[in-house]
NUMARFI-690669 format. One record per residue (C-alpha): residue in one letter; x, y, z; residue number from 0. Coordinates in steps of 0.25 Angstrom, whole numbers, plus 5000, padded with zeros to 4 digits. Layout:
N
@residu:a | c1:X | c2:Y | c3:Z | num:NUM
...
//
This chain:
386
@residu:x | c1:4936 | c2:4954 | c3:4919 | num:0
@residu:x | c1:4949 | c2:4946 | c3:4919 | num:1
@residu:x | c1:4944 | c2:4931 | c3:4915 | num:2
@residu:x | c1:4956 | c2:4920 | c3:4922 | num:3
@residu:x | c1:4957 | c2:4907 | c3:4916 | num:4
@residu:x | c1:4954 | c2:4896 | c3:4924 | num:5
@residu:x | c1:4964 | c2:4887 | c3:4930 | num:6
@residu:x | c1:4961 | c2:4873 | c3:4928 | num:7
@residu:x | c1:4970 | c2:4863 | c3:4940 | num:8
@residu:x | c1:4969 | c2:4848 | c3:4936 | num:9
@residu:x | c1:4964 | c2:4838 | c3:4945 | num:10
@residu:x | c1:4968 | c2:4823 | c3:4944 | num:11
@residu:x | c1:4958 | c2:4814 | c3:4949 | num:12
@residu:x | c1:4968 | c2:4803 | c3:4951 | num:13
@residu:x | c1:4979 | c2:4811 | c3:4961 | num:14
@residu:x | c1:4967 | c2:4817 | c3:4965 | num:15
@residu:x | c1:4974 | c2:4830 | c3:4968 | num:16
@residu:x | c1:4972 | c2:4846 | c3:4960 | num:17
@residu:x | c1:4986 | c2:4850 | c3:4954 | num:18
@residu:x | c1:4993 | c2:4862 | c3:4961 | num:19
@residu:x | c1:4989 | c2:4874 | c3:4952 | num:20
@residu:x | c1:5004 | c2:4878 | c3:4945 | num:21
@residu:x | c1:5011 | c2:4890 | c3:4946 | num:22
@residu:x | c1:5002 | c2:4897 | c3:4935 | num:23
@residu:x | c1:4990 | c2:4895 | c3:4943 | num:24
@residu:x | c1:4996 | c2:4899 | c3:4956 | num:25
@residu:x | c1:5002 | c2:4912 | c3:4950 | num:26
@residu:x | c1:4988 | c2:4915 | c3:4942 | num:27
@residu:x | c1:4980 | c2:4913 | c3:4955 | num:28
@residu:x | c1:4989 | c2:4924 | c3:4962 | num:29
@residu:x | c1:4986 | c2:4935 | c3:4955 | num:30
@residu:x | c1:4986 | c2:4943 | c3:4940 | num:31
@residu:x | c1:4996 | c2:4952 | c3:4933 | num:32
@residu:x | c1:4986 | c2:4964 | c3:4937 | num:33
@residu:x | c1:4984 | c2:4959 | c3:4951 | num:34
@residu:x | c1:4985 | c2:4966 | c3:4964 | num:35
@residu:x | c1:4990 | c2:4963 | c3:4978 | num:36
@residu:x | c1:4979 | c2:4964 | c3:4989 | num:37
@residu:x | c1:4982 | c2:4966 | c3:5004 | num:38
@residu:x | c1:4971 | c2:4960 | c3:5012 | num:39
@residu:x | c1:4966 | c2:4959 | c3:5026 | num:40
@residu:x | c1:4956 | c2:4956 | c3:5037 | num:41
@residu:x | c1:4962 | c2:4966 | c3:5045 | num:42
@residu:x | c1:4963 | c2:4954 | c3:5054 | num:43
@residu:x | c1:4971 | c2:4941 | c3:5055 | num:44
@residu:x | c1:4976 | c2:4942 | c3:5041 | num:45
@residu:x | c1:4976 | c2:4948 | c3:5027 | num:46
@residu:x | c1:4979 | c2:4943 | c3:5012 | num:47
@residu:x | c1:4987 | c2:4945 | c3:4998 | num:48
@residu:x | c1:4979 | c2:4945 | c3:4988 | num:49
@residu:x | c1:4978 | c2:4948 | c3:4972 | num:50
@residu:x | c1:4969 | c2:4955 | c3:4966 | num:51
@residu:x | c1:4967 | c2:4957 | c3:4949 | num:52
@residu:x | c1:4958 | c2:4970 | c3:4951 | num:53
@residu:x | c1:4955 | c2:4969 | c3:4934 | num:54
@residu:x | c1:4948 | c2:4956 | c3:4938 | num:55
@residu:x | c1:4945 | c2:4959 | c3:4950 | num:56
@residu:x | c1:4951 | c2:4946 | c3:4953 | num:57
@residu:x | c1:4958 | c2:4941 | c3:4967 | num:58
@residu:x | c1:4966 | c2:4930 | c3:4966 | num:59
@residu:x | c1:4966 | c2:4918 | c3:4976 | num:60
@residu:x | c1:4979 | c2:4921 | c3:4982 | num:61
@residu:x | c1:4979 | c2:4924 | c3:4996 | num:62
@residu:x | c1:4993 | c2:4927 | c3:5005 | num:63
@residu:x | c1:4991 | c2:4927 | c3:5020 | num:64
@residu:x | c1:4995 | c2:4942 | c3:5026 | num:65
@residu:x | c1:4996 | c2:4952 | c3:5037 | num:66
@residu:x | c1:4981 | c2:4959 | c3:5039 | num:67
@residu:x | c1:4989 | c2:4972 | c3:5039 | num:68
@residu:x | c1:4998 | c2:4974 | c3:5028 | num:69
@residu:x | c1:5000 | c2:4980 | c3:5014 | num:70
@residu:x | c1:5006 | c2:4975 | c3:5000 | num:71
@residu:x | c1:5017 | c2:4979 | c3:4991 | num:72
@residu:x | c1:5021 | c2:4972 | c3:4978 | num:73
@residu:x | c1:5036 | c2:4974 | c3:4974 | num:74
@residu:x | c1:5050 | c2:4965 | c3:4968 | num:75
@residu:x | c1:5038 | c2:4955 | c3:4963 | num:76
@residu:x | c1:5032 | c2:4952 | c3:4979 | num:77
@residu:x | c1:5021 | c2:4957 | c3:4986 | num:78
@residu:x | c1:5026 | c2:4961 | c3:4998 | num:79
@residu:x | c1:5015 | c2:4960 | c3:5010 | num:80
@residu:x | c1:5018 | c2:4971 | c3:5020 | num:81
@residu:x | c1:5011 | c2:4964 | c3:5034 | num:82
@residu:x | c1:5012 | c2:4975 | c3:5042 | num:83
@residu:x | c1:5009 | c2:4977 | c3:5058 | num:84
@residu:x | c1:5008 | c2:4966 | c3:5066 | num:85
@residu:x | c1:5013 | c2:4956 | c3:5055 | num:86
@residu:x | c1:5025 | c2:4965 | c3:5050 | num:87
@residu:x | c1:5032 | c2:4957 | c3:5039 | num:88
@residu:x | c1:5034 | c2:4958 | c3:5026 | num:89
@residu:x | c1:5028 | c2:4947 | c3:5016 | num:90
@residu:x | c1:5034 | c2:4944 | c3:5003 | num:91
@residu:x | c1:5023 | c2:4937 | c3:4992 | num:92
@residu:x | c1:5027 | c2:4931 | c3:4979 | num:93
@residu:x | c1:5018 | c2:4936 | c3:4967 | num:94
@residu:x | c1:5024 | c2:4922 | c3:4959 | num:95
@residu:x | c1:5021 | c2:4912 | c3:4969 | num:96
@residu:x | c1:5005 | c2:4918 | c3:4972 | num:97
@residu:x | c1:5010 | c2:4928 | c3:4981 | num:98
@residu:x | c1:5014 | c2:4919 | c3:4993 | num:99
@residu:x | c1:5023 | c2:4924 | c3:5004 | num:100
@residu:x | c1:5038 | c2:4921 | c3:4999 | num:101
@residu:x | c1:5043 | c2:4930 | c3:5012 | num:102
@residu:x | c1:5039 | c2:4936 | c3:5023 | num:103
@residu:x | c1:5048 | c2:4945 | c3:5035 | num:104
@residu:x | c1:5045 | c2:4950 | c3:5047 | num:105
@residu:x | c1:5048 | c2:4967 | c3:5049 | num:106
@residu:x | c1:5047 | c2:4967 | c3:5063 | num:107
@residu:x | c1:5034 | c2:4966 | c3:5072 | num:108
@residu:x | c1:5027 | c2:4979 | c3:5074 | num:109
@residu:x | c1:5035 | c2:4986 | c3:5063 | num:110
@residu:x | c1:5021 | c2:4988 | c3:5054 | num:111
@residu:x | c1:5030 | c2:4985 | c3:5040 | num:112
@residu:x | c1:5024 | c2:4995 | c3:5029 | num:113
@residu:x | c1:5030 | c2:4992 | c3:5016 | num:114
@residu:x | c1:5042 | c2:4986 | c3:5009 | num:115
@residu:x | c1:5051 | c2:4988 | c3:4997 | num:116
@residu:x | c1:5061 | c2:4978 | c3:4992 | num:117
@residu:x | c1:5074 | c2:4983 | c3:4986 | num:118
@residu:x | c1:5085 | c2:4975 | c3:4981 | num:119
@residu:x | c1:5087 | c2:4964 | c3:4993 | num:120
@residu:x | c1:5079 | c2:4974 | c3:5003 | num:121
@residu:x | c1:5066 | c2:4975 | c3:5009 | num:122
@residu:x | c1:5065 | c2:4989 | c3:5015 | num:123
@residu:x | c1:5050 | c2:4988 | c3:5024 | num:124
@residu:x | c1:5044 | c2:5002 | c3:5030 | num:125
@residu:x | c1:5040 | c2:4999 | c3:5044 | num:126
@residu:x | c1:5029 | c2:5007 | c3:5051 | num:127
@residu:x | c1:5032 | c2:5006 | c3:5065 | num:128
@residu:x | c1:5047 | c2:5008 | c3:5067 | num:129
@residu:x | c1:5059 | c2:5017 | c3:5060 | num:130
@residu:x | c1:5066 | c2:5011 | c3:5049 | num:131
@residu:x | c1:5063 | c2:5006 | c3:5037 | num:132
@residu:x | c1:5067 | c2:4992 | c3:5037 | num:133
@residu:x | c1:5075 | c2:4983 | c3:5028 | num:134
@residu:x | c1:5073 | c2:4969 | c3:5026 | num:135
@residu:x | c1:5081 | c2:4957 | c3:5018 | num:136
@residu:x | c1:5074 | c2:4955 | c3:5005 | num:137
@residu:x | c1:5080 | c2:4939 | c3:5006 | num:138
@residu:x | c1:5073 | c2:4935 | c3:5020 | num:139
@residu:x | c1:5067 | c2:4947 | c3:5025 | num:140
@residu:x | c1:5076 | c2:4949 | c3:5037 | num:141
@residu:x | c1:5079 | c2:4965 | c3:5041 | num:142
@residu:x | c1:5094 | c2:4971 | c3:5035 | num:143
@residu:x | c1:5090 | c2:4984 | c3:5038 | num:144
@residu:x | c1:5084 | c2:4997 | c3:5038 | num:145
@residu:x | c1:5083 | c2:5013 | c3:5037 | num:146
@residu:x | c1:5082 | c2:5020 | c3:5050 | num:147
@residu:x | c1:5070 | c2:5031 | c3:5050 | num:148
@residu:x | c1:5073 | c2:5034 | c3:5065 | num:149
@residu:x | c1:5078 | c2:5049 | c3:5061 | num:150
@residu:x | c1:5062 | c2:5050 | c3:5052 | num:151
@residu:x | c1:5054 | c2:5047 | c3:5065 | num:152
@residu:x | c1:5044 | c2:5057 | c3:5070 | num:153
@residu:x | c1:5048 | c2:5067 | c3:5079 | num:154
@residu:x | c1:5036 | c2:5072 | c3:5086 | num:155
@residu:x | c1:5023 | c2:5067 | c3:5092 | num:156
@residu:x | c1:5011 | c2:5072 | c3:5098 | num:157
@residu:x | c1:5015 | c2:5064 | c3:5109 | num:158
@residu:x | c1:5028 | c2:5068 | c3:5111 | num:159
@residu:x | c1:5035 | c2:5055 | c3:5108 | num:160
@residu:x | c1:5038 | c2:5052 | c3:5092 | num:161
@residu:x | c1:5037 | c2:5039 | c3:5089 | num:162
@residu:x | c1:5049 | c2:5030 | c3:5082 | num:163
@residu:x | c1:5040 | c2:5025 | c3:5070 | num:164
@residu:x | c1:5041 | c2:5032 | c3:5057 | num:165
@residu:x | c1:5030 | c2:5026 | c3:5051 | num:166
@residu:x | c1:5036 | c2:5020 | c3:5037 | num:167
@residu:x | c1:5028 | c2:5016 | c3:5027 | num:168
@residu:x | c1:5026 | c2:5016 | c3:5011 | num:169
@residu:x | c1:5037 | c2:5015 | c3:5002 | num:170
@residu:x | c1:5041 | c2:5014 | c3:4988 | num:171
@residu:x | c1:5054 | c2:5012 | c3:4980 | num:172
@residu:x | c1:5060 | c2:5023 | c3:4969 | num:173
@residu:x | c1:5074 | c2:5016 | c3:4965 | num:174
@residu:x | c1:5081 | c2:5014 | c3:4977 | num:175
@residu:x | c1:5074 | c2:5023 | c3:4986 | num:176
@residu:x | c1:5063 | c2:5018 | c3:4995 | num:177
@residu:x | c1:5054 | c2:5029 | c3:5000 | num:178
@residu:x | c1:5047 | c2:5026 | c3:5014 | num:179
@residu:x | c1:5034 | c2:5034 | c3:5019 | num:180
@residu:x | c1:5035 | c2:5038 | c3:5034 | num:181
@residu:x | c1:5022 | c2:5041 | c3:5039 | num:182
@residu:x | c1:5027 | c2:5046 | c3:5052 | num:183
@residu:x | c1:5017 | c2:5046 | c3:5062 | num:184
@residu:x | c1:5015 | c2:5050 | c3:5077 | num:185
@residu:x | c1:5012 | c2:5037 | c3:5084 | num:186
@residu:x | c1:5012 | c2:5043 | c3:5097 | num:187
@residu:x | c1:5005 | c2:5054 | c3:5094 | num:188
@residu:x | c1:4994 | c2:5058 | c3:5105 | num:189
@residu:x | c1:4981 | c2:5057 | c3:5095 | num:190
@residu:x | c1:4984 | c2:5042 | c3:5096 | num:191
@residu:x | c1:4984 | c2:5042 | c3:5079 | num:192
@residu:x | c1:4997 | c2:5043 | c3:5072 | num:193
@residu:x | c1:4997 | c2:5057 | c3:5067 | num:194
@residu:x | c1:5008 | c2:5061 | c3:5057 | num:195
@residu:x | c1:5013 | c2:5070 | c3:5066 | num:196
@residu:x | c1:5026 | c2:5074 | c3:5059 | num:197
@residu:x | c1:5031 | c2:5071 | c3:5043 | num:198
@residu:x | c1:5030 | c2:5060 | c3:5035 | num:199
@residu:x | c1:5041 | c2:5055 | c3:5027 | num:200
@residu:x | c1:5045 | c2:5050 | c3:5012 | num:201
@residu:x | c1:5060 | c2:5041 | c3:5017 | num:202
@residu:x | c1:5068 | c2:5038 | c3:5004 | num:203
@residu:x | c1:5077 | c2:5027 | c3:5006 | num:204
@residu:x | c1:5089 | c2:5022 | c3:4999 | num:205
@residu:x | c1:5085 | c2:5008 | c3:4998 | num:206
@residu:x | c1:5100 | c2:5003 | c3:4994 | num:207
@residu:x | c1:5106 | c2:5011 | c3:5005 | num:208
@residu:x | c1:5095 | c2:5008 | c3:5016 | num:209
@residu:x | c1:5094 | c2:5023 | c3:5020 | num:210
@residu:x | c1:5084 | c2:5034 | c3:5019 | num:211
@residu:x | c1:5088 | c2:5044 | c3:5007 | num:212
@residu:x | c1:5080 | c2:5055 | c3:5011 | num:213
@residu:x | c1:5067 | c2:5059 | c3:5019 | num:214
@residu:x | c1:5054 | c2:5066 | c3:5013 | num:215
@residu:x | c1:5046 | c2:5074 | c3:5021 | num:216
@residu:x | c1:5031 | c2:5072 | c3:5014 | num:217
@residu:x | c1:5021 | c2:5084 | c3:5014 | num:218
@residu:x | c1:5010 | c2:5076 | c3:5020 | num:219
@residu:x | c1:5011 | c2:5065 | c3:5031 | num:220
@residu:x | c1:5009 | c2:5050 | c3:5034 | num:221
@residu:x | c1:5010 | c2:5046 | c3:5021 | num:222
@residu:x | c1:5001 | c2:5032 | c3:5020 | num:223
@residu:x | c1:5000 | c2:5027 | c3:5008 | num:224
@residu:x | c1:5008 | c2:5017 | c3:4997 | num:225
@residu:x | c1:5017 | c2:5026 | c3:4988 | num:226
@residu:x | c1:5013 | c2:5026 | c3:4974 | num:227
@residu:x | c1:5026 | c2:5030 | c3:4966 | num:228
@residu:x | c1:5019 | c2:5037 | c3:4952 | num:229
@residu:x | c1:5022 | c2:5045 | c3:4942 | num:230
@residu:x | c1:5016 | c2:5059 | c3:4943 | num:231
@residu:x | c1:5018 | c2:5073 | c3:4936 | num:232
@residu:x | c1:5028 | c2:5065 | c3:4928 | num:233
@residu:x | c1:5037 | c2:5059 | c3:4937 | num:234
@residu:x | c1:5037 | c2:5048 | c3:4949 | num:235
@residu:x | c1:5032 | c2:5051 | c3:4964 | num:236
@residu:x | c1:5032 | c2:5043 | c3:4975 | num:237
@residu:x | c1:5015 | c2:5047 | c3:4981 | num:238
@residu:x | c1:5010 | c2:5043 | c3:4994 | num:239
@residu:x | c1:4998 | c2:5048 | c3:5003 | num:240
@residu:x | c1:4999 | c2:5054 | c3:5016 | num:241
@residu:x | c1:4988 | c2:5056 | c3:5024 | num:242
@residu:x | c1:4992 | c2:5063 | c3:5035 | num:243
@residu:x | c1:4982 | c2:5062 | c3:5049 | num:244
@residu:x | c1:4973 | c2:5051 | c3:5045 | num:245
@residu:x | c1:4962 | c2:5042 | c3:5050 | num:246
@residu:x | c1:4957 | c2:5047 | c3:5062 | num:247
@residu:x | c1:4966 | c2:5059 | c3:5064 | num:248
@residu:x | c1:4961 | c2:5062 | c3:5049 | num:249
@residu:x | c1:4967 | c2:5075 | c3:5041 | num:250
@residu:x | c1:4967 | c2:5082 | c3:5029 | num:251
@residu:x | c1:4980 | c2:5084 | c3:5028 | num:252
@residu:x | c1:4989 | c2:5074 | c3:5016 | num:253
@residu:x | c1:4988 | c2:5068 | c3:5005 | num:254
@residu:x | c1:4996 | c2:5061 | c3:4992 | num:255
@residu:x | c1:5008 | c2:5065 | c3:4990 | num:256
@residu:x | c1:5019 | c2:5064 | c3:4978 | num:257
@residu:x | c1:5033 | c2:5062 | c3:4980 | num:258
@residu:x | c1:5041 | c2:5065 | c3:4966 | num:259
@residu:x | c1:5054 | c2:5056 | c3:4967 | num:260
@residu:x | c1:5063 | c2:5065 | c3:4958 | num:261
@residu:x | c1:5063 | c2:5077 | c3:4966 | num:262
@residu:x | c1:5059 | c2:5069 | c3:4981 | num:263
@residu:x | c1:5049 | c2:5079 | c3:4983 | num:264
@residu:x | c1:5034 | c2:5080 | c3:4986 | num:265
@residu:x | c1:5024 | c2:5082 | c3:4976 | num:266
@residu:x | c1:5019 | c2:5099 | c3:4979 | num:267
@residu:x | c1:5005 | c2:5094 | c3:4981 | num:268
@residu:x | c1:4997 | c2:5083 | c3:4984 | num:269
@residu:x | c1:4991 | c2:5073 | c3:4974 | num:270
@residu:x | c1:4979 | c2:5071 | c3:4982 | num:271
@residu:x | c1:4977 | c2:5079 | c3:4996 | num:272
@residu:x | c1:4968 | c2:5074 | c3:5007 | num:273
@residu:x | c1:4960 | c2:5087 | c3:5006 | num:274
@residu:x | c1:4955 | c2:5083 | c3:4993 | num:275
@residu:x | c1:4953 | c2:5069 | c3:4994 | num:276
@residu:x | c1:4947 | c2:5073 | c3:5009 | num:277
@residu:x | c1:4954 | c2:5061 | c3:5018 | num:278
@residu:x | c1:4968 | c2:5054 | c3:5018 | num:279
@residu:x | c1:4972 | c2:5047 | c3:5006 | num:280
@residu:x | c1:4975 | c2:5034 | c3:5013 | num:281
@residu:x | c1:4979 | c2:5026 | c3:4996 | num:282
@residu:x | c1:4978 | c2:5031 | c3:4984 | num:283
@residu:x | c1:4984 | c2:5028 | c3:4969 | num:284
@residu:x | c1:4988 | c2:5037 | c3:4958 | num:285
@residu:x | c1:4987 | c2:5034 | c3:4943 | num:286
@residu:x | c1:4991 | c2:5045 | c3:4935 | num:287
@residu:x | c1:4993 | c2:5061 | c3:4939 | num:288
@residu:x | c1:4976 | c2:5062 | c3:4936 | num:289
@residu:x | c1:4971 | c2:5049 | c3:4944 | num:290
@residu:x | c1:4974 | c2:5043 | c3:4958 | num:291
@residu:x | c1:4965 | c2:5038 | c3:4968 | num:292
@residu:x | c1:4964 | c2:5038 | c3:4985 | num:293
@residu:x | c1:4957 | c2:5032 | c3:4995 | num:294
@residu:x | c1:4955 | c2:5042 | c3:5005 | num:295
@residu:x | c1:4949 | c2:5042 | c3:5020 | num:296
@residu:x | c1:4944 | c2:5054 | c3:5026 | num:297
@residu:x | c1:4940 | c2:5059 | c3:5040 | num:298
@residu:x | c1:4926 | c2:5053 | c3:5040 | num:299
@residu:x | c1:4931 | c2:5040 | c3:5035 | num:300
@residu:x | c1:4928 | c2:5040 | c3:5023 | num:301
@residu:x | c1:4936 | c2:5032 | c3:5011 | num:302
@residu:x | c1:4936 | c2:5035 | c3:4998 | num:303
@residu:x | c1:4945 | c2:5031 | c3:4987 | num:304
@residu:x | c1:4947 | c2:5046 | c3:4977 | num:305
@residu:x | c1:4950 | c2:5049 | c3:4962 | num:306
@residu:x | c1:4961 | c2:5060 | c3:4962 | num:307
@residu:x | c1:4971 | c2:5066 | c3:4952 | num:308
@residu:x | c1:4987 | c2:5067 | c3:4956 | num:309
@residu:x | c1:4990 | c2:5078 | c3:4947 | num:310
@residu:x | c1:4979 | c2:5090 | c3:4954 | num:311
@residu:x | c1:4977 | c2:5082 | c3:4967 | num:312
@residu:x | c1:4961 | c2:5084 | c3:4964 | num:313
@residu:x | c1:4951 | c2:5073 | c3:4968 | num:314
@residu:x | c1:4945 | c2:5067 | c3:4955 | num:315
@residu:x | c1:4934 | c2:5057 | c3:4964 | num:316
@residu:x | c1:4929 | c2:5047 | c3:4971 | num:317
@residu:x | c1:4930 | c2:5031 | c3:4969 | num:318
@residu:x | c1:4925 | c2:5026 | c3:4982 | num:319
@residu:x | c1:4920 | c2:5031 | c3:4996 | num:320
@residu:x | c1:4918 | c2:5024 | c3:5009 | num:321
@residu:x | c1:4910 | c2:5031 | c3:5020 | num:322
@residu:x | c1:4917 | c2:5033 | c3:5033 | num:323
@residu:x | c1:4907 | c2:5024 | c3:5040 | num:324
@residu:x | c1:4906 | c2:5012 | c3:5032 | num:325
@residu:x | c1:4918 | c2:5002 | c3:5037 | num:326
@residu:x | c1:4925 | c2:5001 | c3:5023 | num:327
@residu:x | c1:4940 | c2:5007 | c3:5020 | num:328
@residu:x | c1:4948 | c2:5007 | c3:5007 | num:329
@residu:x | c1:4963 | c2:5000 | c3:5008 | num:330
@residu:x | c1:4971 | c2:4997 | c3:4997 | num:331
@residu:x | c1:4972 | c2:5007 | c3:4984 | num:332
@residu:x | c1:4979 | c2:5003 | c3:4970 | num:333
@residu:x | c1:4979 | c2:5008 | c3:4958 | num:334
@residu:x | c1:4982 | c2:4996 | c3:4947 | num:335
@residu:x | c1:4990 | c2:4997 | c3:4935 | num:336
@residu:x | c1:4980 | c2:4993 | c3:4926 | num:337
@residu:x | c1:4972 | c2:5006 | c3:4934 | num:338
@residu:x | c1:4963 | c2:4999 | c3:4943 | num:339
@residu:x | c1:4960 | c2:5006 | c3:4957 | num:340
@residu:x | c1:4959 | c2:4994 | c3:4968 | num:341
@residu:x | c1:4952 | c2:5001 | c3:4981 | num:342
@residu:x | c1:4951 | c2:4990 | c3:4993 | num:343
@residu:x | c1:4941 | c2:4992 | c3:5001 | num:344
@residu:x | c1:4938 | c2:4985 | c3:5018 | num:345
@residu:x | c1:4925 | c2:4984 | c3:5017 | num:346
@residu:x | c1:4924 | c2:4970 | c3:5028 | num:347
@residu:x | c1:4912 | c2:4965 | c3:5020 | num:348
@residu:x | c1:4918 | c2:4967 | c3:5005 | num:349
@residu:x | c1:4934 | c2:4970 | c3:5005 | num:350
@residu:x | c1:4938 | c2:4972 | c3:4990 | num:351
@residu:x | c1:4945 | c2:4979 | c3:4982 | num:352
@residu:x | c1:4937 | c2:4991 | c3:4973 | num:353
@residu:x | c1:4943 | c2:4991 | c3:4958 | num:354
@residu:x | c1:4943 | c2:5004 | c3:4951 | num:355
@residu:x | c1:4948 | c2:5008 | c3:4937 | num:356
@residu:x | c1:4954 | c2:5020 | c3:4935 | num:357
@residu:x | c1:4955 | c2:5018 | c3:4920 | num:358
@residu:x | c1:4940 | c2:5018 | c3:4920 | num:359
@residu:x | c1:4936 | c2:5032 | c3:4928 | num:360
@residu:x | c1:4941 | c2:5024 | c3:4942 | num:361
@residu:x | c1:4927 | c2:5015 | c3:4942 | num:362
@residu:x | c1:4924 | c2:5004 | c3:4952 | num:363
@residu:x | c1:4926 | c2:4992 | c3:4943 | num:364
@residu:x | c1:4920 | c2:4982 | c3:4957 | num:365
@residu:x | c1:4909 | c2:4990 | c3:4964 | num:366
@residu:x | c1:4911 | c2:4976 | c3:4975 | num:367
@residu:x | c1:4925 | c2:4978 | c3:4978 | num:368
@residu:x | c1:4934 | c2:4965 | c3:4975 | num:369
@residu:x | c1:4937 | c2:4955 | c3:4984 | num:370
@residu:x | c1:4951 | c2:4953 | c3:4990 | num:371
@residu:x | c1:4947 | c2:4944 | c3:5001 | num:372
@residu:x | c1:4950 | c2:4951 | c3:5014 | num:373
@residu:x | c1:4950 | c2:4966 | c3:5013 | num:374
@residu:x | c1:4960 | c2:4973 | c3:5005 | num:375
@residu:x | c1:4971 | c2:4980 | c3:5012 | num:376
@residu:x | c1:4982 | c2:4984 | c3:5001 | num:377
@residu:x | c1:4981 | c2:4982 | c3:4986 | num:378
@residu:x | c1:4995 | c2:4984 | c3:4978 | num:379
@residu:x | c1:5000 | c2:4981 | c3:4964 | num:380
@residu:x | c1:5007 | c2:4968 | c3:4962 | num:381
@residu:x | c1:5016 | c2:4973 | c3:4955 | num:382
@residu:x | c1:5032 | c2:4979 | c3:4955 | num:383
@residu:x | c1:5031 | c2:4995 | c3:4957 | num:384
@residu:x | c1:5040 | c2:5001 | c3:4948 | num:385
//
């Protein structure tokens, strides 16, 4: 275990008054060089920012005031806070002033904001509930534009009345593209779900010209997870899970997919299918070609967080299951540099992160998960993305 020296603030008796702590202090009390970001919540009135050192097991005192529903991202040296439905703005935190809020803009009520990615003087946000992908001033956060994803919106539904909503989401930079995952779902379909009725899409966008480069039609639809950009089979993908009819409308029928950004085309087969991990693979983080991990759900409920290998696609084992009647769920998967697996589990009466090593045969290294508070929602590296 880590040991921290401690920190020693002076007190004069005769002013009578405890010296501020100086910039040192404040920095160290904010978080380490191996530290995490944590998305928290009470599903309620509020959530939190916190650190996390998972070698130490340590959370630091810092705690920023955020949206109950919303997701992290660190990139250009911020953390950028993605509130999302209900508060829609994005907020800017600043890791060298103990992560307080430096900027914050609204995105537009009801637009459900998803993810951002800065480029040059740009922010460029993925809106869930409208049809464009939306650009925002870097200097004040005000709107100077967008790219039109009207011709992308479905064009059947169950109901006979396609929606306008293209369902944007996750994205991730390669030079000056910006590729967008478009779920594409069926909001008025007659299930009362949102079915993916009809293709998912991979958008590529030229982030200097604000225009969409080109369309990929993915081979398995509604594509809900981060995008991990790896090297596999030699060479860099862009992979993401999709997870098809989830939930209550539950079926076997995605799974992870690879995208190889030399040629733009899928990977042949899938790096991990539903019918072998037996659910949807809602998360999951890859290592190398022999060792990723995913937290699966299946039709009973169930959660468990799997051992598989990229390279055959086979299920190597299991690292933790949750029965489908007990009222816990898994939210928030990351694989560290340093090889730590962080699982963050909603169990009301012990929220905490599980902290496995995957340099030690993936074993539990805190059998009582870690506490971060409130329950963890999103964990992310604090760290530039290459």
């Amino acid at each position: 275990m880590q040991i921290f020296p401690v920190l020693l603030f002076p007190f004069h008796c005769a002013q009578l008054e405890i010296e501020k702590p100086s910039l040192f202090q404040f920095l160290f009390l904010s978080a380490s060089p191996t530290s995490v970001g944590v998305v928290t919540s009470d599903f309620a009135s509020g959530g939190r920012f916190k650190t996390f050192e998972p070698n130490s097991f340590t959370t630091f005192p810092t705690s920023i005031p955020i949206h109950s529903d919303a997701v992290g991202r660190y990139t250009n040296d911020r953390v950028f806070i993605v509130n999302r439905l209900n508060r829609d703005s994005i907020q800017v935190l600043n890791p060298q002033l103990g992560f307080l809020t430096e900027q914050e803009f609204s995105v537009g009520q009801g637009k459900n904001p998803q993810d951002i990615s800065v480029w040059n003087d740009k922010y460029f946000v993925s809106l869930y509930n409208s049809d464009e992908l939306a650009i925002y001033s870097r200097y004040n956060g005000t709107k100077i534009g967008g790219v039109s994803f009207t011709s992308l919106r479905e064009t059947f539904s169950t109901s006979g009345i396609p929606d306008s909503s293209v369902e944007s989401s996750y994205m991730v930079q390669e030079g000056s593209s910006l590729f967008v995952l478009l779920q594409r779902l069926d909001r008025n379909d007659v299930s009362g779900y949102l079915p993916p009725n009809s293709d998912s899409y991979l958008v590529e966008i030229d982030m200097d010209l604000n225009q969409i480069r080109a369309v990929y039609t993915l081979p398995y639809r509604n594509p809900s997870s981060k995008i991990q950009k790896v090297n596999l089979f030699g060479e860099p993908h862009l992979v993401f899970s999709c997870v098809g009819r989830v939930g209550f409308i539950s079926q076997i029928d995605a799974g992870i997919v690879a995208f190889r950004l030399s040629t733009r085309q899928f990977h042949p087969n899938r790096l991990f299918a539903e019918e072998i991990a037996g659910g949807d693979i809602l998360a999951f983080q890859i290592k190398n070609e022999e060792l990723g991990f995913a937290a699966v759900l299946d039709a009973g409920f169930t959660k468990t967080v799997q051992a598989f290998r990229p390279r055959t696609g086979e299920r190597i084992g299991t690292l933790l299951q949750i029965p489908g009647n007990i009222g816990i769920s898994l939210s928030g998967l990351l694989l560290t540099n340093e090889g730590k697996l962080l699982v963050g589990s909603t169990d009301f009466s012990r929220p905490g992160i599980y902290v496995y090593d995957s340099n030690l045969g993936n074993v539990l290294l805190n059998p009582i998960p870690s506490s971060v508070e409130l329950t963890p929602f999103d964990i992310f590296q604090l760290q530039n993305l290459p």
